[in-house]
C-alpha positions as a printed Julia matrix, in Angstrom:
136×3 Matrix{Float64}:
 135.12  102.04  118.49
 135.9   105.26  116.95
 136.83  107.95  119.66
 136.53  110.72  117.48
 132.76  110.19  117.41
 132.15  110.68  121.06
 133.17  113.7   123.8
 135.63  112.37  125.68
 134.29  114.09  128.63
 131.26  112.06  128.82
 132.55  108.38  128.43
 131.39  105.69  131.2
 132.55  102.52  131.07
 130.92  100.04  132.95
 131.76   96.28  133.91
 129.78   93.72  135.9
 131.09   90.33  137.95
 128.05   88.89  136.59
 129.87   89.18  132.78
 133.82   89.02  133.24
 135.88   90.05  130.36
 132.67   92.05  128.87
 132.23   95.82  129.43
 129.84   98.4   128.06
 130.94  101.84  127.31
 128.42  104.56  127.0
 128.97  108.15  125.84
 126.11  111.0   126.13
 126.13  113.25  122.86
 124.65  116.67  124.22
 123.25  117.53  120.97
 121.63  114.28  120.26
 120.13  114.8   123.85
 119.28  118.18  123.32
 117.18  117.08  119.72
 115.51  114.58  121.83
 114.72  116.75  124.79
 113.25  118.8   122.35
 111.28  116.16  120.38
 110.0   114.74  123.67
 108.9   117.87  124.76
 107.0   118.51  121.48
 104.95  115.17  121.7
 104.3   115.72  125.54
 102.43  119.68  124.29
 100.34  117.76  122.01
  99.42  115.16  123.7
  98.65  117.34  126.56
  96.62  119.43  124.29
  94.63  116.49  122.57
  93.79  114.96  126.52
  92.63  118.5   127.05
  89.93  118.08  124.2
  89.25  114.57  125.71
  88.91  115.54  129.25
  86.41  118.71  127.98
  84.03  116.09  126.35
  83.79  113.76  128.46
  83.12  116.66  131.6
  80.57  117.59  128.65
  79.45  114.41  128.78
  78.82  113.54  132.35
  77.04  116.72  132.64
  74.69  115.24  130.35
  73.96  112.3   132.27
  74.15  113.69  135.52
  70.89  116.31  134.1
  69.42  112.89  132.55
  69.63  110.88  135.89
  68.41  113.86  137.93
  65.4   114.3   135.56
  64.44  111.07  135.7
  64.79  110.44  139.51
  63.08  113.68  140.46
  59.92  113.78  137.83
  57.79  111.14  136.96
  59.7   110.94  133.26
  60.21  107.94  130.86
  63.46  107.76  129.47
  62.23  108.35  125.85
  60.39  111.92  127.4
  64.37  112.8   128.94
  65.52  111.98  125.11
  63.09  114.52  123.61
  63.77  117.44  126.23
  67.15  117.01  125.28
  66.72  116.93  122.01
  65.0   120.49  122.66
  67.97  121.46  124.29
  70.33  120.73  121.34
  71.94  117.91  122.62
  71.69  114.45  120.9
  71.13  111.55  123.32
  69.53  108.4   123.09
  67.04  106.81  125.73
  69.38  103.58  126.43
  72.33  105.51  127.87
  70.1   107.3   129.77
  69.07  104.05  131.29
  71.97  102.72  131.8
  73.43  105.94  133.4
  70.17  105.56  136.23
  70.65  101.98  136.45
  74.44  102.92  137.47
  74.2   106.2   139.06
  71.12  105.75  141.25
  72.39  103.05  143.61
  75.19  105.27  144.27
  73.58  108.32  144.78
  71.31  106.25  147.23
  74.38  105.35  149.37
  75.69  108.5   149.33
  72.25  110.43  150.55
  71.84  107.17  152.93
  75.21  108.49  154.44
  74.78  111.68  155.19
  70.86  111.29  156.22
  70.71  112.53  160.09
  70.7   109.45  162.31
  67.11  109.2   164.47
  67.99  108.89  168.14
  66.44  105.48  170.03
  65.04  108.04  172.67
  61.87  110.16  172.17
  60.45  112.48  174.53
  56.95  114.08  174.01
  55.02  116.49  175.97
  51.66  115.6   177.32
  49.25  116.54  174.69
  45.42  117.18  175.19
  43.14  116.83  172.39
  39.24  117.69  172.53
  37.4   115.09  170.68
  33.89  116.14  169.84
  34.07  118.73  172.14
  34.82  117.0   174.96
């Protein structure tokens, strides 16, 4: 090992009962950690950046299908009808996704609106009512 290489300073030498008579000795460069710092940083901004363009589309995207699913839940629509007003909307999307969005959406919507319906008591009470019938 060539000690001029290395600072000195920032030599660890470490040893392990599992391994006698073997050691390791490690040295940190700080400008070979500094380049790397700096490298890693560099990948971490663009990858942020390029999950960023990711994370818009698909948000774009499950807009879409939550409009497509609420469409065809509240009107009387076929899928193929949801395609076409979409279509008129400038976005591109096919009937099958739209089915398969209900098919997977709906049953959880239905829990969730099953959840948070108001819970009917087991005890009515009514007033007494009179109602003429024919006049009587």
């Amino acid at each position: 090992m060539q000690l001029g290489l290395f600072d000195e300073r920032n030599l660890l030498e470490l040893s392990s009962p599992d391994y006698p008579g073997e050691r390791l000795v490690a040295c940190r460069n700080p400008e070979l950690a500094r380049l790397r710092t700096h490298q890693r940083e560099e990948l971490l901004a663009a990858t942020e950046a390029n999950l960023q363009k990711i994370k818009a589309r698909v948000d774009a995207l499950k807009l879409v299908g939550r409009v497509c699913v609420r469409w065809s839940a509240a009107y009387p629509l076929s899928f193929r009808h949801i395609e076409e007003m979409m279509a008129e909307r400038g976005v591109l999307v096919d009937h099958a996704p739209v089915h398969r969005w209900s098919i997977k959406i709906l049953p959880v919507l239905a829990v969730v609106f099953r959840r948070r319906k108001r819970p009917v008591g087991t005890s009515w009470r009514m007033d007494e009512t009179y109602i003429k019938v024919s006049g009587q």
